[in-house]
DOTORTI-327633 format. One line per field, with one value per residue (C-alpha): residue number from 0; residue in one letter; z, y negated, x. Coordinates in pm, whole numbers, always signed. Example, Ala and Ser with C-alpha at 12.3 -4.5 7.8 and 13.67 -1.06 7.14 Angstrom:
<rs>
pos 0,1 .
code a,s .
c3 +780,+714 .
c2 +450,+106 .
c1 +1230,+1367 .
</rs>
This chain:
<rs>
pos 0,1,2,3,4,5,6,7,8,9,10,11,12,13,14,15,16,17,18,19,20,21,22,23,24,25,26,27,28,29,30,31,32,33,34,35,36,37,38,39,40,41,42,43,44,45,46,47,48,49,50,51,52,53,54,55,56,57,58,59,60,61,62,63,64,65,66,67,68,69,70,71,72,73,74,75,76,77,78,79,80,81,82,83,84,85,86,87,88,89,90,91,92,93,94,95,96,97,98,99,100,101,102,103,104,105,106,107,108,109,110,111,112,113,114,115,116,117,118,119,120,121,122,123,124,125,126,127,128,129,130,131,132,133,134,135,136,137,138,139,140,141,142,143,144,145,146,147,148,149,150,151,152,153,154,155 .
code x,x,x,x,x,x,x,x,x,x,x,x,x,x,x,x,x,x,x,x,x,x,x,x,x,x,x,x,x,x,x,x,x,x,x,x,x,x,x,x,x,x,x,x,x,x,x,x,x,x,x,x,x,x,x,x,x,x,x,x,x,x,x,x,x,x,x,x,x,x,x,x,x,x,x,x,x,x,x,x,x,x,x,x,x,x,x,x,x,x,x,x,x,x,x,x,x,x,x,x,x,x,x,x,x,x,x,x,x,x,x,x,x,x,x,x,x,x,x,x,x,x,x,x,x,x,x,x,x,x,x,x,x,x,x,x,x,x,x,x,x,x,x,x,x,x,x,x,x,x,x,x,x,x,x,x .
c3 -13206,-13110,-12874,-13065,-13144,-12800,-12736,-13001,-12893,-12544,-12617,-12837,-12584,-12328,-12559,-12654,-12302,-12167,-12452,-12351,-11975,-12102,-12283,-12062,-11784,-12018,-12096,-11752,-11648,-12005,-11823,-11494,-11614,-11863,-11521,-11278,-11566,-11609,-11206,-11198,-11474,-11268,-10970,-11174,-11288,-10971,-11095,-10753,-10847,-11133,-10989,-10708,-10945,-11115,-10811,-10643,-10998,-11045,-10649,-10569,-10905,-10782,-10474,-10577,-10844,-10740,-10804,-10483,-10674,-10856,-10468,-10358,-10631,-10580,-10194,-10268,-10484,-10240,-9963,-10238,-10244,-9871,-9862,-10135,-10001,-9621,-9662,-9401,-9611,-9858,-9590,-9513,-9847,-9897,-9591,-9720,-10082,-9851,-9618,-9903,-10116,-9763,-9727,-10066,-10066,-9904,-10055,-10359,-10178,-9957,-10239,-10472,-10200,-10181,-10589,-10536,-10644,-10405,-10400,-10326,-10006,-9804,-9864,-9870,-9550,-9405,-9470,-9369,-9034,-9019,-9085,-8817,-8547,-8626,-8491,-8855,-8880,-9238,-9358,-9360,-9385,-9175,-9268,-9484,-9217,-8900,-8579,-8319,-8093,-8210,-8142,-7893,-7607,-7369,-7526,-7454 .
c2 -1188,-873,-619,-400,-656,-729,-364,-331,-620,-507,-216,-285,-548,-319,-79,-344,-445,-83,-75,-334,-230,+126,+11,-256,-57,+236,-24,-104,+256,+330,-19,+81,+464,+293,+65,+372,+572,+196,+234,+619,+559,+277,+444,+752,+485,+344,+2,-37,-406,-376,-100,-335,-625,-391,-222,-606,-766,-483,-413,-642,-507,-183,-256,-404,-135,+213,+452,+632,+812,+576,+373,+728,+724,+338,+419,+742,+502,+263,+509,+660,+300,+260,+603,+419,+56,+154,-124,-141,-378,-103,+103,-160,-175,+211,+187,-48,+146,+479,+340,+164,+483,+672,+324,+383,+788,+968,+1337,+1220,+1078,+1378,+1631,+1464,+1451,+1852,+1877,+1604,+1837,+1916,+1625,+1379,+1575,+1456,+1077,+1108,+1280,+1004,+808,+1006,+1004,+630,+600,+872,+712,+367,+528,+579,+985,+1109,+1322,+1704,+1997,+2319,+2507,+2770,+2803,+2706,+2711,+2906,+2602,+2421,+2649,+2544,+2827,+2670,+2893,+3159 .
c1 -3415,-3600,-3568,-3340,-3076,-3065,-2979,-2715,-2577,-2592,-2432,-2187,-2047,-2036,-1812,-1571,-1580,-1464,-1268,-1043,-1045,-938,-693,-526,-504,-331,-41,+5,+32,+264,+421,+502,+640,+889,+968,+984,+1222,+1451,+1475,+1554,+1847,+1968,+2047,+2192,+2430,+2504,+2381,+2205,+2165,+1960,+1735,+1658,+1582,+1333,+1174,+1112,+959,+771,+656,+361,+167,+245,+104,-174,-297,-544,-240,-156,+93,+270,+359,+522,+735,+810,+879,+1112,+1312,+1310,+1462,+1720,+1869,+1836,+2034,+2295,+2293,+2278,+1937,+1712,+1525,+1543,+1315,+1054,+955,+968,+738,+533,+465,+379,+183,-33,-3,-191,-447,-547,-609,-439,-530,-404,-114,-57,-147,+141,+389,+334,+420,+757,+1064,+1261,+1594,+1283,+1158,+1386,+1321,+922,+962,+1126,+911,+623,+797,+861,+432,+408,+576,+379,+58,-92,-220,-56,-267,-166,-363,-249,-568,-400,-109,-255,-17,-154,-34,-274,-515,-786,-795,-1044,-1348,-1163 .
</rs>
């Protein structure tokens, strides 16, 4: 076999190979929307049970995947059933999607929380709180709005 068999062969390889990457991890992502959308329209329906059936078969490949934003919108599901179930289980594992969502990257994290509509504010900034008052620094950035408390007045 010559030299440029070896490099079509190379090549093609590597193309099916990325091929099949791409596409897998598109049907898990296609996967885990249709999942997120099942949960949403379970909770609309009050079927609390079933939306907690989802969230906990679906959780740990949630957890385990590179998509910041998809574990915010597994933890602000998570606190809308807390709010619903009066869980505190519910919580820990809305803690435990945010504070992964903020270990993986937290701009994105931080940068989708600021584009959440506004009925999911309330739960994303409980959680942010909960992570806040565990030691972990959320990211925020005050450097459009900066509060002249924070201001450091010892050049002055």
């Amino acid at each position: 076999m010559n030299a440029l068999h070896r490099i079509i062969l190379f090549v093609a390889g590597t193309a099916l190979a990325t091929s099949m990457l791409t596409g897998c991890s598109h049907t898990a992502t296609t996967d885990s929307i249709d999942t997120l959308d099942n949960i949403t329209e379970s909770i609309e329906r009050a079927d609390y049970a079933s939306a907690v059936s989802l969230l906990d078969q679906s959780r740990d490949k949630v957890l385990t995947s590179d998509d910041a934003r998809l574990m915010v919108r597994y933890s602000i599901l998570y606190m809308k059933l807390a709010d619903a179930c009066d869980s505190v289980d519910m919580v820990g594992c809305a803690y435990q999607c945010m504070y992964k969502a903020y270990v993986t990257d937290s701009t994105t994290t931080a940068d989708f929380i600021n584009t959440l509509p506004p009925e999911d504010l309330s739960q994303a900034a409980a959680v942010k709180t909960l992570l806040g008052a565990s030691g972990m620094k959320v990211f925020h950035d005050d450097s459009e709005y900066p509060d002249s408390l924070f201001i450091d007045n010892t050049d002055l």
